[in-house]
C-alpha positions in Angstrom: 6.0 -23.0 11.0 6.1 -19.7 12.3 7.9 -19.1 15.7 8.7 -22.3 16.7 6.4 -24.9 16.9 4.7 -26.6 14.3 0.8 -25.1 14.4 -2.3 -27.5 12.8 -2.3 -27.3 9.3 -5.3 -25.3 8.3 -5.0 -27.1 4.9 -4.0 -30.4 4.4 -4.4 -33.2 1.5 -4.5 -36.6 1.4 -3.4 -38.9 -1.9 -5.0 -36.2 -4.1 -5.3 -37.3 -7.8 -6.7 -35.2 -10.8 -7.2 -36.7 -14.1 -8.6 -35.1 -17.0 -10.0 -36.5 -20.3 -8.5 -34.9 -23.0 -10.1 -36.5 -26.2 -9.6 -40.0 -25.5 -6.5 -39.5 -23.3 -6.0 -39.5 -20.0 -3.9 -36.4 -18.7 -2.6 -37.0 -15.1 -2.2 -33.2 -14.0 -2.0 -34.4 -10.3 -0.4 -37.8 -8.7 -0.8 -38.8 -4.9 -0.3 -35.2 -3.5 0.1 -34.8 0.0 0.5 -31.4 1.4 0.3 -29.3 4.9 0.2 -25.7 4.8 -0.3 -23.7 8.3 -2.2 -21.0 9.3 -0.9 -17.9 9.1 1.5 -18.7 6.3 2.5 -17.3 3.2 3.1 -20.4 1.1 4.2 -20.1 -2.8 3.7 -22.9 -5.5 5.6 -22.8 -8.0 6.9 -24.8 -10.9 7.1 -25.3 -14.9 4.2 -24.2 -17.3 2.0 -27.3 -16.8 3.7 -29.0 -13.9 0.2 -29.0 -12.2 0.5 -26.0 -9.9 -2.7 -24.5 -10.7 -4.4 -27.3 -10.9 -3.4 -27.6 -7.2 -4.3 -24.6 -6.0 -8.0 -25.1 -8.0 -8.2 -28.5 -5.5 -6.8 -26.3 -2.7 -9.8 -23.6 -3.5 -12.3 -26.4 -4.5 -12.9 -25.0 -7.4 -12.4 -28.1 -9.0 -13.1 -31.7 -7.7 -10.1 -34.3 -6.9 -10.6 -37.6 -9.4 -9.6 -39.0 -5.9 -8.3 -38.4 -2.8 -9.4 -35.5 -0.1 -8.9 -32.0 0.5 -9.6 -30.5 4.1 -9.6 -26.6 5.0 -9.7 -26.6 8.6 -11.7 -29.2 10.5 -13.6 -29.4 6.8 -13.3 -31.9 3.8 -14.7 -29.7 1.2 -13.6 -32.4 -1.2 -16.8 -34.2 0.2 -19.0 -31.2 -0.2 -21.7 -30.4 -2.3 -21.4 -27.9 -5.0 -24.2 -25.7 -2.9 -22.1 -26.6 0.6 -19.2 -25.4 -1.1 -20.1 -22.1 -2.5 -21.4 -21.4 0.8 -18.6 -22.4 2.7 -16.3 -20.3 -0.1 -18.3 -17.2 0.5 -17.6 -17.5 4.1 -14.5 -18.3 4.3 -12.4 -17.8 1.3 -11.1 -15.4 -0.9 -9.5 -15.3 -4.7 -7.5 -13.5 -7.3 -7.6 -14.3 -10.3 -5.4 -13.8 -13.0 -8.1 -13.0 -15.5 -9.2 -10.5 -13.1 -12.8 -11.7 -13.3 -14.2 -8.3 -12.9 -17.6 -7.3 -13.5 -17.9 -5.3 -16.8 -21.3 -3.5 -16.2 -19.8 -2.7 -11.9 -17.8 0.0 -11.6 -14.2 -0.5 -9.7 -15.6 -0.3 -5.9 -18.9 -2.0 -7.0 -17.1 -4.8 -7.7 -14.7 -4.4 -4.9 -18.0 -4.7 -2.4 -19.4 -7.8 -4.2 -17.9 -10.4 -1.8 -19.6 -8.5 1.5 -23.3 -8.3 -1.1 -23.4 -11.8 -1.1 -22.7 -11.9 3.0 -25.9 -9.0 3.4 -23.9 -6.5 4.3 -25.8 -3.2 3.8 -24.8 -0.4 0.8 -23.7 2.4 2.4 -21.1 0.2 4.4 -19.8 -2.3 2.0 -19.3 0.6 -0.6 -17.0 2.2 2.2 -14.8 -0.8 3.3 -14.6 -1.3 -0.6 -13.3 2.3 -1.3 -11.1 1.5 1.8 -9.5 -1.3 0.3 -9.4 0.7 -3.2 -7.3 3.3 -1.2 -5.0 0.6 0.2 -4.6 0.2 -3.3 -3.7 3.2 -4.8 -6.7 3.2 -6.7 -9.3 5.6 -5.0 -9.2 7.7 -8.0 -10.7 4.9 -9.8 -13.4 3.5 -7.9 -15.9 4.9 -9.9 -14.4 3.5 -13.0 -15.5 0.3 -15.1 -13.2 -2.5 -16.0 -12.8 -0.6 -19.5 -11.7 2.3 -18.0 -8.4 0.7 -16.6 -5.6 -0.6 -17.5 -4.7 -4.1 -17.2 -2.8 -3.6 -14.2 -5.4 -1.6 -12.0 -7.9 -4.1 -12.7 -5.7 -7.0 -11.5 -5.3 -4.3 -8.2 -9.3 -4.1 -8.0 -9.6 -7.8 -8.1 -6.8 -8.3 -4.9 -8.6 -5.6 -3.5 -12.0 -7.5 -3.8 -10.3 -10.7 -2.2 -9.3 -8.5 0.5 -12.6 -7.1 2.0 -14.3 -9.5 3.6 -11.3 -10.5 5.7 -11.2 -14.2 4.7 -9.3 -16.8 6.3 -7.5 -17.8 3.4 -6.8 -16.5 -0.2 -6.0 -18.1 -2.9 -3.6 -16.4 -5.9 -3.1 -17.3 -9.1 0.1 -15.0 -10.9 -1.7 -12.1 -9.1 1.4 -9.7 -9.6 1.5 -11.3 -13.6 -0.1 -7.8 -15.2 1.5 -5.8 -12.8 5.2 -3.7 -13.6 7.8 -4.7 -11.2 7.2 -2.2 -8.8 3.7 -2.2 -8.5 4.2 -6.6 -8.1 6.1 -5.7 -4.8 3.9 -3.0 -3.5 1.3 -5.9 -3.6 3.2 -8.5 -1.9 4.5 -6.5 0.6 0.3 -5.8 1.6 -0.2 -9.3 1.1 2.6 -10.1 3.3 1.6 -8.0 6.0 -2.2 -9.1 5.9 -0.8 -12.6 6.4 1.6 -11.3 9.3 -0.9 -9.6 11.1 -4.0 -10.9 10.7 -3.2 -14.3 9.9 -4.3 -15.1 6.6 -2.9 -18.0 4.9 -2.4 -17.1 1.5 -1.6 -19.7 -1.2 -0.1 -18.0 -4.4 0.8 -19.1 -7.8 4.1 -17.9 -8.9 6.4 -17.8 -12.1 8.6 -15.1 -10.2 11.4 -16.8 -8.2 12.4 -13.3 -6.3 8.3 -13.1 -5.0 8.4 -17.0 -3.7 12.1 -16.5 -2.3 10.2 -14.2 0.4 7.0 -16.9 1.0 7.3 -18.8 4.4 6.6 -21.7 2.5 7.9 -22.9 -1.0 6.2 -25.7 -2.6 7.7 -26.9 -5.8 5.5 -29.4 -8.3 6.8 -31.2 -11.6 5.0 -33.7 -13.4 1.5 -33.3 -11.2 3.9 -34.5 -7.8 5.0 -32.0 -4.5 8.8 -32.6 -5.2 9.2 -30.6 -2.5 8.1 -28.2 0.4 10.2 -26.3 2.3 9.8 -24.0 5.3 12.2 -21.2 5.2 13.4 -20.3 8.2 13.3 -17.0 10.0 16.8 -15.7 9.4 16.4 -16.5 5.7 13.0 -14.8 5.3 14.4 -11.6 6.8 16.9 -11.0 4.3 14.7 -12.3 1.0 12.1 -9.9 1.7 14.8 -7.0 2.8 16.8 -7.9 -0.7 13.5 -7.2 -2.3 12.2 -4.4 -0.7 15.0 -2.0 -0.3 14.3 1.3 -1.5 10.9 0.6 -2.6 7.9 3.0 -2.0 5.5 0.5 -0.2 2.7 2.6 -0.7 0.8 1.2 -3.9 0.4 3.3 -6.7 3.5 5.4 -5.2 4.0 9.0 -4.4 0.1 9.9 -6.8 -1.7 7.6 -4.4 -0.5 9.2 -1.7 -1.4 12.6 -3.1 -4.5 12.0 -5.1 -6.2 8.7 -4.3 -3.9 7.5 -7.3 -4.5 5.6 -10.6 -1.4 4.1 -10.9 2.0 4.7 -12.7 3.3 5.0 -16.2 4.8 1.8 -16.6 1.7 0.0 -15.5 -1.3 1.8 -17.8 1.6 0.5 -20.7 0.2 -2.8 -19.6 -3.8 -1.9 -20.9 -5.4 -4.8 -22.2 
């Protein structure tokens, strides 16, 4: 709820269960999960290593299918959808970041940046600018001509957020996108996610292990045990001074004072982090 009243949830769930067959086990990783999020908001999931939180942001995505129950995304139940339906309706509509990066190894750093708007027809020339656009926003200019080898583990994470970026989506999905990234760098990114979400919209739905990134979500969503133990809406007042806590001092511009002079690669602390 942002501003007042409460807006239509632009995703929403229904008694979702998941249950997955691990030998001849049964492994309940989600139990009777319902869950509202708005549009426009910045909602965090969090929760202990194998509570179920990204299992539920997979159902949230649908990149996985619910054992039962239903998942909407706007007027849509893409829990219903076929698997061709779906990857349509993801191209269109959605985008990700992964926490394996999922980068193309043979593309360099802007080709894979302008892969989303490929797959939408958008021509070369264009989709290789908005991608070295959204590089820039990055810090990583310097490196768009790079492949995945040529970076650290860090600026690849950057190229992927970048790549969910571009094609202005209506919702984005994160899973531990800051979890390569040095402290700094991790709230340079939330701060741009932030503001994409402020003022374009966005709803973005982000995995977390960092308490200090979820204290500044407008939504908290906690899991244990595959259940939504809770989901709180912080309010205004609250937000405020989370996100001013964590962003006092800070350079906002990603990649810091090189970006701003070079197109930037990134810091010190992060290429430490080369995988």
């Amino acid at each position: 709820m942002k501003g007042g009243a409460p807006l239509a949830p632009i995703i929403r769930t229904e008694h979702l269960r998941k249950v997955y067959a691990v030998g001849k086990e049964r492994v309940v990783a989600l139990n009777d999960v319902d869950l509202s999020i708005e549009k426009g908001e910045f909602c965090c999931i969090v929760g202990q290593s194998g509570s179920g939180k990204s299992t539920l942001l997979n159902q949230l995505a649908g990149l996985e299918k619910p054992t039962r129950g239903k998942v909407f995304i706007g007027r849509h139940e893409i829990s219903a959808m076929s698997e061709t339906d779906l990857a349509r309706f993801r191209q269109a509509h959605l985008g990700f970041i992964f926490q394996s990066y999922n980068l193309l190894p043979t593309m360099t750093a802007a080709e894979n940046v302008a892969l989303p708007l490929m797959f939408k027809g958008v021509d070369k020339n264009t989709r290789l600018a908005l991608a070295r656009k959204e590089l820039k926003s990055m810090g990583l200019l310097g490196r768009a001509n790079h492949l995945p080898t040529e970076m650290s583990g860090g600026q690849q994470q950057r190229v992927g957020i970048a790549r969910a970026f571009v094609s202005n989506p209506k919702v984005i999905f994160a899973d531990e996108p800051t979890g390569n990234l040095d402290s700094t760098t991790s709230k340079q990114v939330l701060y741009r996610m932030l503001e994409l979400s402020k003022n374009q919209q966005v709803t973005f739905v982000m995995v977390t292990h960092e308490p200090e990134l979820a204290r500044c979500a407008d939504r908290i969503v906690t899991i244990l045990d595959g259940k939504v133990q809770s989901s709180v809406v912080q309010d205004e007042e609250t937000r405020r001074r989370n996100r001013e806590e964590l962003f006092a001092g800070l350079d906002l511009t990603i990649g810091g004072k090189a970006a701003k002079e070079k197109g930037g690669g990134g810091g010190k602390t992060e290429a430490g982090r080369a995988s």
